[in-house]
FIPAFI-797491 format. One record per residue (C-alpha): residue number from 1; residue in three letters; x, y, z. Coordinates in nm, 3 decimals, always signed. Layout:
R    n  res        x        y        z
R  NUM  ALA        X        Y        Z
...
END
This chain:
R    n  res        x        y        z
R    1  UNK   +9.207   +4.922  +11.797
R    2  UNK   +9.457   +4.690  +11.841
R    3  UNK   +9.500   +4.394  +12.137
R    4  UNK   +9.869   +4.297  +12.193
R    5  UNK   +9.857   +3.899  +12.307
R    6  UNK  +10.110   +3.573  +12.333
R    7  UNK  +10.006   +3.225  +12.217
R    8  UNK   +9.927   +3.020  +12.513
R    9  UNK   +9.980   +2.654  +12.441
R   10  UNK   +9.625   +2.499  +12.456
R   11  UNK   +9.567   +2.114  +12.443
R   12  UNK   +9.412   +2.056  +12.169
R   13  UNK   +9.520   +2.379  +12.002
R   14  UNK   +9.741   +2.676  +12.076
R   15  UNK   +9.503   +2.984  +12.176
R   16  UNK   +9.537   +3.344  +12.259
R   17  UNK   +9.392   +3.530  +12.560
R   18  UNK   +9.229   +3.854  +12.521
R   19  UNK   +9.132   +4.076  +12.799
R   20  UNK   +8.743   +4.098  +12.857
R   21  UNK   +8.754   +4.492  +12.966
R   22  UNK   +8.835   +4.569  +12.599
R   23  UNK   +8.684   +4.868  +12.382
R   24  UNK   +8.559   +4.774  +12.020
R   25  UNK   +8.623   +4.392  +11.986
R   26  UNK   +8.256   +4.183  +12.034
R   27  UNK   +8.276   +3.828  +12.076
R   28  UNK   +8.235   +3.651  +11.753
R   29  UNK   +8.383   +3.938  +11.611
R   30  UNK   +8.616   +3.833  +11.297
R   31  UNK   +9.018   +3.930  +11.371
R   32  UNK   +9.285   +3.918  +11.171
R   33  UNK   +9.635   +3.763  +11.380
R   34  UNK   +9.999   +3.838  +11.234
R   35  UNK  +10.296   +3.817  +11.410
R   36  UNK  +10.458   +4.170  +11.516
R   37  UNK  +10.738   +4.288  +11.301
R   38  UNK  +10.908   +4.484  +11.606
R   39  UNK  +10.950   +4.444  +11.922
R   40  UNK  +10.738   +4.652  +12.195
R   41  UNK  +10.704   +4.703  +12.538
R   42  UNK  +10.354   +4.641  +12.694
R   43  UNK  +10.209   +4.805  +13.010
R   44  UNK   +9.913   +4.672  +13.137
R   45  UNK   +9.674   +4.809  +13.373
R   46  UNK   +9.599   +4.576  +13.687
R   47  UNK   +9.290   +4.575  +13.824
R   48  UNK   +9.202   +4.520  +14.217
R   49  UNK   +8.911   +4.439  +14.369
R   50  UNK   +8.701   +4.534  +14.019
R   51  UNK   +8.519   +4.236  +13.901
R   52  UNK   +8.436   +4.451  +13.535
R   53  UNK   +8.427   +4.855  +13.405
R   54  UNK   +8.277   +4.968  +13.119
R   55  UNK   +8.456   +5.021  +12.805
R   56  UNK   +8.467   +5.408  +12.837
R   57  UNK   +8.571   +5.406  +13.159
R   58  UNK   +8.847   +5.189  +13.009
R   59  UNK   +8.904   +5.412  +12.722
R   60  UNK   +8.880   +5.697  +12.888
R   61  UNK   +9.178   +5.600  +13.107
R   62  UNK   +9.420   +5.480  +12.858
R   63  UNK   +9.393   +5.846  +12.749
R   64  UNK   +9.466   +6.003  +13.054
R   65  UNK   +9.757   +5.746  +13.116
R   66  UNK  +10.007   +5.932  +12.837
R   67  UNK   +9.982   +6.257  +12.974
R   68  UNK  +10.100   +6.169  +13.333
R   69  UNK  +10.370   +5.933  +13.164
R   70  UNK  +10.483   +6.272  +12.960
R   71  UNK  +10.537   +6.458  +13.242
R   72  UNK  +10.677   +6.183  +13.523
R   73  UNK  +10.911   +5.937  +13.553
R   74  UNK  +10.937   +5.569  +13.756
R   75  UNK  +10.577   +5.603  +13.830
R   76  UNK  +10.275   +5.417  +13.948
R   77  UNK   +9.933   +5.502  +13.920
R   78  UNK   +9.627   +5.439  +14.108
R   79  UNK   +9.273   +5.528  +14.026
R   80  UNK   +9.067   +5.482  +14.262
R   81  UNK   +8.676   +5.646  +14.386
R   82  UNK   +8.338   +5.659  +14.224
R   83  UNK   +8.470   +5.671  +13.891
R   84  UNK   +8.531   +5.301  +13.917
R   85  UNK   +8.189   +5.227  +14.040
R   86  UNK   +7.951   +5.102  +13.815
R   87  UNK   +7.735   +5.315  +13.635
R   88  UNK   +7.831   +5.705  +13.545
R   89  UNK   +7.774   +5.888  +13.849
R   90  UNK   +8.131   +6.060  +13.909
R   91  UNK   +8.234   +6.387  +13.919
R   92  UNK   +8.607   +6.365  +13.863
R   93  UNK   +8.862   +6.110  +13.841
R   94  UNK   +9.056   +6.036  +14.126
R   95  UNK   +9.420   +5.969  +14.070
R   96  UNK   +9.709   +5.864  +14.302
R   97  UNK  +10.063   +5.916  +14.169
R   98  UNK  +10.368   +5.735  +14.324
R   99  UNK  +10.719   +5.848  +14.150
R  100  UNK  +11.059   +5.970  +14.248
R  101  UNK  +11.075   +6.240  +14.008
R  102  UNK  +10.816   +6.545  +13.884
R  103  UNK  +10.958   +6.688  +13.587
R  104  UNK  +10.699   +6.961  +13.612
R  105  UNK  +10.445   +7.069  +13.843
R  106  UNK  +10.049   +6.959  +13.789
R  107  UNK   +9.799   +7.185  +13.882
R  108  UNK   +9.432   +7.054  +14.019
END
């Protein structure tokens, strides 16, 4: 797994934030921090109105968040129903997709 983070300038020393909804990194889990050697482009998911979700709801996502990216352009996505309750009682996902262009059409 890896976290992509800046240096915030602390007062007493410089720190980096981490997300809490994160899969695989425990607090007081040892890290190792190196500078990136390239540059990359970072999108991060916002979330409204959620005050946590579990870290396979969260993983499950970022894998479902590639495949619509494959297929459309100058998008934005929403998730939104019971999957984002707590707990696992959900029968799908529910998905809201904003763009200007479908490069091919999905089938539900």
């Amino acid at each position: 797994m890896e976290i992509i983070a800046k240096i915030s300038r602390g007062t007493l020393m410089d720190q980096i934030y981490i997300p809490k909804n994160r899969f695989g990194l425990s607090v007081g889990s040892p890290v190792i921090i190196k500078p990136l050697e390239y540059e990359i482009s970072i999108e991060k998911p916002y979330f409204y109105n959620i005050p946590s979700i579990e870290p396979i709801k969260f993983e499950l996502v970022s894998k479902i968040l590639p495949l619509i990216d494959k297929n459309i352009d100058n998008e934005n996505i929403i998730i939104t129903g019971s999957f984002l309750e707590k707990g696992f009682n959900f029968n799908d996902i529910d998905v809201i997709i904003i763009a200007k262009i479908i490069r091919i059409m999905l089938n539900s």
